[in-house]
N, C-alpha and C positions, 0 to 999 in steps of 0.2 A: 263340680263337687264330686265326692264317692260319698254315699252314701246307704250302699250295701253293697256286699261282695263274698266269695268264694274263698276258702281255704280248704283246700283237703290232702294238703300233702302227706304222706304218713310220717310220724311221729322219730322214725330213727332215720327217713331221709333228711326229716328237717334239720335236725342236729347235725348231719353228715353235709349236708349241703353247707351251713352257714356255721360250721366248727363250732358245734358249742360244747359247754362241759354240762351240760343238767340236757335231760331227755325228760318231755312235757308231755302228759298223756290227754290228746285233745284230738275229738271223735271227726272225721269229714264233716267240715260244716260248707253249705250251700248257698243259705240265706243269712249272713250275718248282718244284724241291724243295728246300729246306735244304742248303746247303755248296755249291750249285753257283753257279755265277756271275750274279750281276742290275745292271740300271740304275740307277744312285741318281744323283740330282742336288744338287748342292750349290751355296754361292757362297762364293771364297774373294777377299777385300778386291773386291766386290761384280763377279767374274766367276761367271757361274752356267753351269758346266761337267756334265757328264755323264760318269762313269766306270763300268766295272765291278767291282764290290767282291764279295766271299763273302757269301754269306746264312748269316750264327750270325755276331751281334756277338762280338769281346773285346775288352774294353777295353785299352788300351795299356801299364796295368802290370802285366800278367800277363806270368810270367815264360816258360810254355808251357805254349802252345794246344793241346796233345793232351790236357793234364790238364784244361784248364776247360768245363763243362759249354755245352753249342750254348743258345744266347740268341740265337732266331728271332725272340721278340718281347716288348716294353717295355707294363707296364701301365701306361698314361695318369695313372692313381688314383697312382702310386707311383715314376715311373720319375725324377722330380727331388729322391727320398729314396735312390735305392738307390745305393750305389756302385760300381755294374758302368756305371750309366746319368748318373747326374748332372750330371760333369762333359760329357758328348755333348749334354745338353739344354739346356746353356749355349751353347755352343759350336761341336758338332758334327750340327748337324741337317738333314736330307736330304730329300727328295722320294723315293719309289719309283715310277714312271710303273707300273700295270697295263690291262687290259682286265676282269676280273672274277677271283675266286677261288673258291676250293671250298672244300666245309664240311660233313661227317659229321652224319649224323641217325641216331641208333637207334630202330628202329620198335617196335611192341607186342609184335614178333616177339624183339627181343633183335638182328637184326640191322641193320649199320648200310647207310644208303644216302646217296650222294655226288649233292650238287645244286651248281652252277654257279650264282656271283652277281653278278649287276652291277648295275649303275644302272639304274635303270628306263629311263630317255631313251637306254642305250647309249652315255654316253660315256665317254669315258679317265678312269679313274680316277687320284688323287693318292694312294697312302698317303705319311700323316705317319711318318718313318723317323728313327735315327738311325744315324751310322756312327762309323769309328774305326780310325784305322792304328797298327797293331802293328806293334814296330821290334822285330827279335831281334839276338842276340849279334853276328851274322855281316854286320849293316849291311842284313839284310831286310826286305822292309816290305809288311805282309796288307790293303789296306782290307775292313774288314765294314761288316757292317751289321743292322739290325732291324725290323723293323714294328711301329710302335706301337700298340697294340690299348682300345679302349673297351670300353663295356659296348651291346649292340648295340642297334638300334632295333625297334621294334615288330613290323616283318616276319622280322627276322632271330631274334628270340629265340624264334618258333616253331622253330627248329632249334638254335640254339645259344645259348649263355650269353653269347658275344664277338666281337669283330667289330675290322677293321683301323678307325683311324682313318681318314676319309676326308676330304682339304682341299675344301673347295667353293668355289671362285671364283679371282681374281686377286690376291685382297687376300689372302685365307688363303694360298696360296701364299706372294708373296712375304713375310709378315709372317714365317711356319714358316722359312724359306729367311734371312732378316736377323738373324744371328744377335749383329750389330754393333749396330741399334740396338733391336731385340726381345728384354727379356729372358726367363730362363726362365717365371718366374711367369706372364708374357704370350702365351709361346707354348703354355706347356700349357693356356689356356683355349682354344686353336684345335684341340683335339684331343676331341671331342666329338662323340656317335650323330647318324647325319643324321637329318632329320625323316621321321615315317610315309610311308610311301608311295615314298619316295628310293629302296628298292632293289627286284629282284628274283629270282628263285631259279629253277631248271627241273631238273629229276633228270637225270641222265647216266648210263653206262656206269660200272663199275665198275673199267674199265680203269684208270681214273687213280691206281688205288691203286699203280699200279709206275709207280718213279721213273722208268724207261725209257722209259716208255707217250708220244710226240708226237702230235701236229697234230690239224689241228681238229676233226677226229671227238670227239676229247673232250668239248668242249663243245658235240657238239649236242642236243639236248633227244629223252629216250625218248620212242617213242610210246606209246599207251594198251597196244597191244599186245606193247608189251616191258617195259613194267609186269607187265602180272598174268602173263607168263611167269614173272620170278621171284617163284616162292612166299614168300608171307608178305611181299610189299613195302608198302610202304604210303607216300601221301604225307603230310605234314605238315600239319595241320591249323591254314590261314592265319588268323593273325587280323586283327580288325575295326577299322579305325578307325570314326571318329564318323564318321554319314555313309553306314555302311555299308563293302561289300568293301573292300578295298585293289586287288584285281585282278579 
């Protein structure tokens, strides 16, 4: 799953990067958690705008969103069957602009430890997202949204079982993004583990575990010596591609 993660690209790269026409003013964020507010890109009758929506999709016909459970994120495998998701995968499909995310490891010890991950090269990541505006009685209206999640790639699965989808290139984009002439069947094959080697990982501070916790201290990588301070840590034993390391 993702369940918190990094954004801090500045505001006139982001539009520059992913051609939009509206410029979004939204601060470095470090620690972004579930229900708080994120970037999602969309194109509507092929304007491809920037808003910010709530992180926990609900779909439009729920009647209220205090009762429906938080849907942070859409499984790739299942999300153009389910009907929380289906009709958004037709339809309603988004960009999330990040910088990297974070992802729990349980060591030998029983406890868990938080590592920082991005793309190996360091650049802006794409997750593939859906969203969805809920209209209530009173004429109001929620944009959400989701991260779509895969089954993860060769580096990542030494930590975890899952992983965001991640768009690679200009064509993936706008293809996820075309919801006019990309059907669903066509966009869920854009939602697929990147190839070995694509990401990588570094241990952090433990601070991230609170939703409060900002700025970039978060993501900077422990040293050896703040490692073996806490007892019982341990790192994650990377594995190999053909070839040899990965890192």
């Amino acid at each position: 799953m993702c369940g918190r993660y990094a954004a801090t690209l500045p505001p006139e790269m982001l539009a520059e990067l992913f051609r939009l026409l509206n410029r979004i003013d939204y601060p470095p964020r470090y620690n972004i958690a579930p229900t708080q507010p994120i970037v999602a890109i969309w194109e509507q009758e092929a304007r491809r705008t920037a808003q910010l929506v709530r992180w926990g999709f609900v779909p439009g016909w729920v009647k209220d969103p205090r009762e429906f459970p938080l849907l942070i994120n859409a499984r790739a495998e299942s999300m153009a069957e389910k009907p929380s998701f289906r009709d958004a995968v037709k339809r309603m499909r988004c960009v999330i602009p990040a910088s990297g995310y974070y992802e729990w490891m349980k060591g030998p010890d029983g406890k868990k430890r938080p590592y920082y991950i991005t793309l190996e090269n360091d650049e802006p990541i794409a997750f593939a997202g859906l969203y969805s505006t809920w209209s209530g009685p009173e004429g109001e209206e929620i944009d959400t949204a989701a991260v779509v999640t895969v089954e993860p790639n060769l580096e990542i699965s030494s930590i975890y079982d899952r992983m965001p989808a991640i768009l690679r290139g200009t064509q993936a984009i706008d293809d996820w993004l075309n919801t006019r002439d990309v059907n669903a069947r066509d966009a869920v094959k854009l939602t697929v583990p990147p190839p070995p080697g694509a990401m990588k990982y570094v241990p952090v501070g433990k601070a991230i575990g609170s939703a409060t916790a900002e700025g970039p201290d978060l993501i900077r990588p422990l040293t050896a010596e703040e490692l073996s301070a806490e007892a019982g840590s341990s790192p994650p034993r990377r594995k190999k591609a053909a070839g040899g390391e990965l890192f």
